[in-house]
MARSEMI-208864 format. One line per field, with one value per residue (C-alpha): x, y negated, z; residue in three letters. Coordinates in steps of 0.1 Angstrom, whole numbers, plus 2048, in hexadecimal, padded with zeros to 3 digits. Layout:
<nodes>
c1 = c(X / ...)
c2 = c(Y / ...)
c3 = c(Z / ...)
senu = c(ALA / ...)
</nodes>
This chain:
<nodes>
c1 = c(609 / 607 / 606 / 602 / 60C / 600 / 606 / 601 / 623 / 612 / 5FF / 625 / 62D / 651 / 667 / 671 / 655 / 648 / 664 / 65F / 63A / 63E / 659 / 642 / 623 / 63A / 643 / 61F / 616 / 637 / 630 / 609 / 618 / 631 / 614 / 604 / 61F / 621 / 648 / 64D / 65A / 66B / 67D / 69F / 69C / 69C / 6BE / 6C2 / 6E0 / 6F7 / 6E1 / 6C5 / 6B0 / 69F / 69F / 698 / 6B8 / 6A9 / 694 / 6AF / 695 / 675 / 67A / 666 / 66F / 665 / 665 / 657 / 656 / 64A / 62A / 626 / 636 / 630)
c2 = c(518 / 53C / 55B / 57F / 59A / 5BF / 5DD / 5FD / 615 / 635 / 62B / 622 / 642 / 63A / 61F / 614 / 60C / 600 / 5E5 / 5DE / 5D6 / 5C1 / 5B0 / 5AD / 59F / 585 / 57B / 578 / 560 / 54C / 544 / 539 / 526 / 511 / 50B / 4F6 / 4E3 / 4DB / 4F4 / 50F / 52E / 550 / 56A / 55D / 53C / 54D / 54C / 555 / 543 / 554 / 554 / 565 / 545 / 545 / 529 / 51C / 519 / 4F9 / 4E9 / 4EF / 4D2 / 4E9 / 4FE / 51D / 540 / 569 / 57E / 5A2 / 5C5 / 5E8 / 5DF / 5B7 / 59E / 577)
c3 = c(83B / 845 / 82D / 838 / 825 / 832 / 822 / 82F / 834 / 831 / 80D / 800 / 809 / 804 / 816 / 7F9 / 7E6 / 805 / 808 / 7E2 / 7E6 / 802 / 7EF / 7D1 / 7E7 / 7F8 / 7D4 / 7CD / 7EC / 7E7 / 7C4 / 7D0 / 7EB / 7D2 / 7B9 / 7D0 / 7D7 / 7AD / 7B4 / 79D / 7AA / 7A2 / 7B4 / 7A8 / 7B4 / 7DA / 7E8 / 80B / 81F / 836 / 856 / 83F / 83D / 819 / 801 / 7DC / 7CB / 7B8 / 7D6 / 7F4 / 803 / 809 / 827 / 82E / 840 / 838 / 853 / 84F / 864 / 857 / 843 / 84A / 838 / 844)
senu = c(UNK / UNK / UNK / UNK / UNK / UNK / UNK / UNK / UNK / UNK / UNK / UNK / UNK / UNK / UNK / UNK / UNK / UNK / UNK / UNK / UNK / UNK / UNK / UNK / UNK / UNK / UNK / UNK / UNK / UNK / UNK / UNK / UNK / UNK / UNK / UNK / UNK / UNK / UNK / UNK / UNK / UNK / UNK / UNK / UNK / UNK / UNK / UNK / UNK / UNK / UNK / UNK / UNK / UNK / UNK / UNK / UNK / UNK / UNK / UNK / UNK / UNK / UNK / UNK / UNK / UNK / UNK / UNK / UNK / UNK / UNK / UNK / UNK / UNK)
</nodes>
């Protein structure tokens, strides 16, 4: 599966919030994605190891990636 995020910079109007909402909206699809797989998921279960690659603290067997750039997130 593959989930795009867009948001637009400029409606932000801050980087900040802008990295927030993208955060927020990648929460969104992650959870989505994990519900149909029957796998719970919250924002501290994500642990990232020390080449950046994400993964569920509880479910170290699912593997997935995020990448993002100024205002996509995939």
């Amino acid at each position: 599966m593959i989930y795009f995020v867009r948001r637009s910079f400029e409606a932000d109007k801050n980087k900040l919030n802008h990295k927030k909402q993208l955060k927020n909206a990648v929460d969104g699809i992650l959870k989505n994605a994990f519900a149909k797989m029957g796998i719970d998921y919250s924002r501290q279960q994500l642990c990232f190891n020390s080449y950046g690659k994400p993964y569920l603290d509880n479910r170290p067997d699912i593997f997935f990636n995020i990448s993002h750039c100024e205002g996509l997130a995939v």
